[in-house]
C-alpha positions as CSV (number, residue, x, y, z in Angstrom):
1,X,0.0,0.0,0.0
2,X,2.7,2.6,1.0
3,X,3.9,1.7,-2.4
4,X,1.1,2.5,-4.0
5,X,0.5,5.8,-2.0
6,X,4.0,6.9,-2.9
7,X,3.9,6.5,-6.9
8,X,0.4,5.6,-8.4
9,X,-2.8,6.6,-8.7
10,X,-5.8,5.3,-7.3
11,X,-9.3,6.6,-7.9
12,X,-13.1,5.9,-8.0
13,X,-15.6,5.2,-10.3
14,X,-19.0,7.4,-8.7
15,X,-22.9,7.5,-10.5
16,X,-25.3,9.8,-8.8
17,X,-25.8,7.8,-5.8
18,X,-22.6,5.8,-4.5
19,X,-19.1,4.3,-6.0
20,X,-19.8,1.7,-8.7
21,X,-15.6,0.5,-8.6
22,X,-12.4,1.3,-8.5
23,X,-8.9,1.1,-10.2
24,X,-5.6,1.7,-8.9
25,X,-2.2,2.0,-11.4
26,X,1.5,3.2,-12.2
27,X,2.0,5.8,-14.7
28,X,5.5,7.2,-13.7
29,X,8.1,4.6,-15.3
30,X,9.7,7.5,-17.4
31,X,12.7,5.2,-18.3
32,X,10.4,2.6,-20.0
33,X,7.2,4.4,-20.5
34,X,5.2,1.5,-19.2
35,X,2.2,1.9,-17.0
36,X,1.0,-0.7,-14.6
37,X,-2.6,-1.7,-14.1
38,X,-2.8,-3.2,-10.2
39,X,-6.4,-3.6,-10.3
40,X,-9.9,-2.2,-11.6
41,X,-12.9,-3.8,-9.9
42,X,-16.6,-3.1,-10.5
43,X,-18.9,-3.9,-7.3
44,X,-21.0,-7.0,-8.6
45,X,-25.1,-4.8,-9.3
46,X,-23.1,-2.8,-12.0
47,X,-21.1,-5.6,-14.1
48,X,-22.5,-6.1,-17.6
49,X,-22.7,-2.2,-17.5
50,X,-19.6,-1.0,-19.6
51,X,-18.5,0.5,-16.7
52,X,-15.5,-2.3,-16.6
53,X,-14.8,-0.7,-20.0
54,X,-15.1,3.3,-19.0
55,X,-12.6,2.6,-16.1
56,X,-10.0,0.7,-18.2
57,X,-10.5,3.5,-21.0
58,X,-9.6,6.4,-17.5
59,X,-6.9,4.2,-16.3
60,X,-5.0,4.0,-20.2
61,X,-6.3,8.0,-20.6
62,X,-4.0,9.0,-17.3
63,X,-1.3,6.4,-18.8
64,X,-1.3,8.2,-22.0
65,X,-1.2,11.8,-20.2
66,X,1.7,10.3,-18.0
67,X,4.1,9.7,-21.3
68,X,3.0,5.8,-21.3
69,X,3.3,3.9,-24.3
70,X,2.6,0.2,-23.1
71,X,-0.2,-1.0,-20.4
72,X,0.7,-4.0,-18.5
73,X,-1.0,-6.1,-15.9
74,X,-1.4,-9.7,-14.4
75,X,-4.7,-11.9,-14.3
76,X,-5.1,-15.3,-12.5
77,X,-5.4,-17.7,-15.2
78,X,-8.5,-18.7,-13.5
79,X,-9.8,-15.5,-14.1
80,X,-11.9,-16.2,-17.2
81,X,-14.3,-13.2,-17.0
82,X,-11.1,-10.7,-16.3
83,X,-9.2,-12.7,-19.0
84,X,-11.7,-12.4,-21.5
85,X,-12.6,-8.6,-20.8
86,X,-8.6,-7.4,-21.1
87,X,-8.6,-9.4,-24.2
88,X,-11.6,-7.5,-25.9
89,X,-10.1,-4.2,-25.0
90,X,-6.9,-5.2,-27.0
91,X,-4.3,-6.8,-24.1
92,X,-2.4,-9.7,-25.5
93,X,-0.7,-12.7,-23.6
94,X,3.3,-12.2,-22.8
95,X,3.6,-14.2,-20.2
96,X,3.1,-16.7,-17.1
97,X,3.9,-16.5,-13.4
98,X,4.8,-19.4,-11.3
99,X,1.5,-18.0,-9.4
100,X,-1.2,-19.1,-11.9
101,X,-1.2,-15.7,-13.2
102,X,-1.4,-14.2,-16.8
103,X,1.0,-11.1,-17.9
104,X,-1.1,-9.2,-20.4
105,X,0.2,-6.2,-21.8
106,X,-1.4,-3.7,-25.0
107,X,0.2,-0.6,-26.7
108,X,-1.2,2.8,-26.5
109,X,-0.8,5.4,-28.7
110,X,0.6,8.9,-28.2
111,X,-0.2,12.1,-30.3
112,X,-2.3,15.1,-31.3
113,X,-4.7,12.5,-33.0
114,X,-6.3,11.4,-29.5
């Protein structure tokens, strides 16, 4: 956590009555330009919503604002739904742990374009 607190960002996804989810990342790895995805949840009443989706699309935007040109992050393997989701929204396989995890990892682009 004190990592966390110290060098990424954190913040939280809020409708008009209460938090629908969260995410948490790295965007300051200047030498490589790689951000860090350490989590994005959705409380389980707003799955299904695109909200997954608008979070993901936030967490890459501050990436991209940061100087980041690749998003990584790890899924447990067993992680279908997560698997499945990352995969959609461009992440490809690099990767295993000896944990039963997944490294995942998708370029972003940088310019005036965006």
């Amino acid at each position: 956590a004190e990592k966390l607190d110290r060098f990424g960002e954190v913040y939280c996804g809020v409708n008009e009555t209460e938090a629908f989810g969260m995410a948490a990342l790295y965007a300051n790895n200047t030498d490589t330009c790689e951000g860090y995805i350490s989590l994005i949840g959705v409380k389980k009443r707003y799955e299904h919503m695109g909200l997954g989706g608008y979070m993901l699309n936030e967490s890459i935007g501050i990436m991209r604002k940061n100087g980041m040109n690749t998003v990584r992050l790890e899924v447990d393997e067993h992680n279908r739904h997560a698997m499945e989701f990352y995969k959609r929204n461009g992440f490809s396989k690099y990767g295993e742990t000896e944990r039963n995890s997944t490294y995942m990892k998708k370029t972003i682009a940088q310019g005036w374009f965006l």
